[in-house]
C-alpha positions in Angstrom: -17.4 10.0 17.2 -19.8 11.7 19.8 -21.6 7.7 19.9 -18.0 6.3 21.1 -17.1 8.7 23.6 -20.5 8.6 25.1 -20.2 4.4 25.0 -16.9 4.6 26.0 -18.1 7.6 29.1 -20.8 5.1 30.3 -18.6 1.6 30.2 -16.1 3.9 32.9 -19.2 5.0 34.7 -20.9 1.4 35.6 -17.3 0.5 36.0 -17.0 2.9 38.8 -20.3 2.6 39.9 -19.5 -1.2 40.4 -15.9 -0.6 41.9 -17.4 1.7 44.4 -19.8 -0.9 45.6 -17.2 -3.7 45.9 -15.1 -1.0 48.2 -17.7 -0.4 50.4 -18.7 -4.1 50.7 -14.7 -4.6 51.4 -12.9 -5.5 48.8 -9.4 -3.8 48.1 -6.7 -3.8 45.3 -6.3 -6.2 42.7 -9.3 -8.8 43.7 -11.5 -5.1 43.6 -10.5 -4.3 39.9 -11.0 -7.8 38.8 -14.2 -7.8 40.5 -15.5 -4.8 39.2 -14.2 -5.5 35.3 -16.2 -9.3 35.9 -18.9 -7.8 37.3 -19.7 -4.3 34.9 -19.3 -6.3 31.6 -22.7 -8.2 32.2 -24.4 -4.6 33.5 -22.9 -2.4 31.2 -24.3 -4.9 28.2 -27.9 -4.8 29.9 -27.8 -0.7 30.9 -25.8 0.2 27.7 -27.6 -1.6 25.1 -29.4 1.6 23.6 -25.6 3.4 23.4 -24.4 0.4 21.8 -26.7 0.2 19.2 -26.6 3.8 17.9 -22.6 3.4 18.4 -23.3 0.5 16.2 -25.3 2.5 13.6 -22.8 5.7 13.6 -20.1 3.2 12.6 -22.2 1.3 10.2 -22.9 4.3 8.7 -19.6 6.1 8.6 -18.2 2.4 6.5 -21.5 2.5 4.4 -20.2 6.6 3.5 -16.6 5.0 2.6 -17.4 2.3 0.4 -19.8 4.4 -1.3 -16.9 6.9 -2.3 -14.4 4.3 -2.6 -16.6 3.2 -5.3 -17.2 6.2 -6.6 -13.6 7.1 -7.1 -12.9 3.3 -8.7 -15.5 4.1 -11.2 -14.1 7.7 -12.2 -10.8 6.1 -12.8 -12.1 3.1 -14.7 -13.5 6.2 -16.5 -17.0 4.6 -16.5 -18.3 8.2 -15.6 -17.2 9.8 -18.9 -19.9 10.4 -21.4 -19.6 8.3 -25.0 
């Protein structure tokens, strides 16, 4: 979870970074949010990528962990476990 909130911490950060800059240049209101969502995607996928890969990984991992003991449990109640 630490990988998602510090993805999800940088993706408001370039967003704000990017908003700040549009208000200073001059934009206001509605045309300033749409602005700064358009224009943070394409810089948060370039300064983010290193986040977004470990995010990637912790989640990969944490569905890797579940199907493992999902299949575990499947195969104790098949009783495949038991000894003959």
């Amino acid at each position: 979870m630490k990988a998602f909130a510090v993805y999800t911490a940088g993706r408001v950060l370039v967003f704000a970074g990017v908003a700040a800059l549009l208000f200073a240049v001059g934009l206001r209101g509605f045309v300033l949010v749409m602005a700064a969502l358009l224009v943070s995607l394409p810089v948060s996928y370039v300064l983010l990528a290193r986040v977004r890969a470990d995010f990637a990984a912790d989640v990969e991992r944490r569905v890797s962990a579940r199907r493992t003991r999902r299949q575990d449990l499947r195969s104790k109640l098949r009783g495949d476990d038991e000894p003959a």
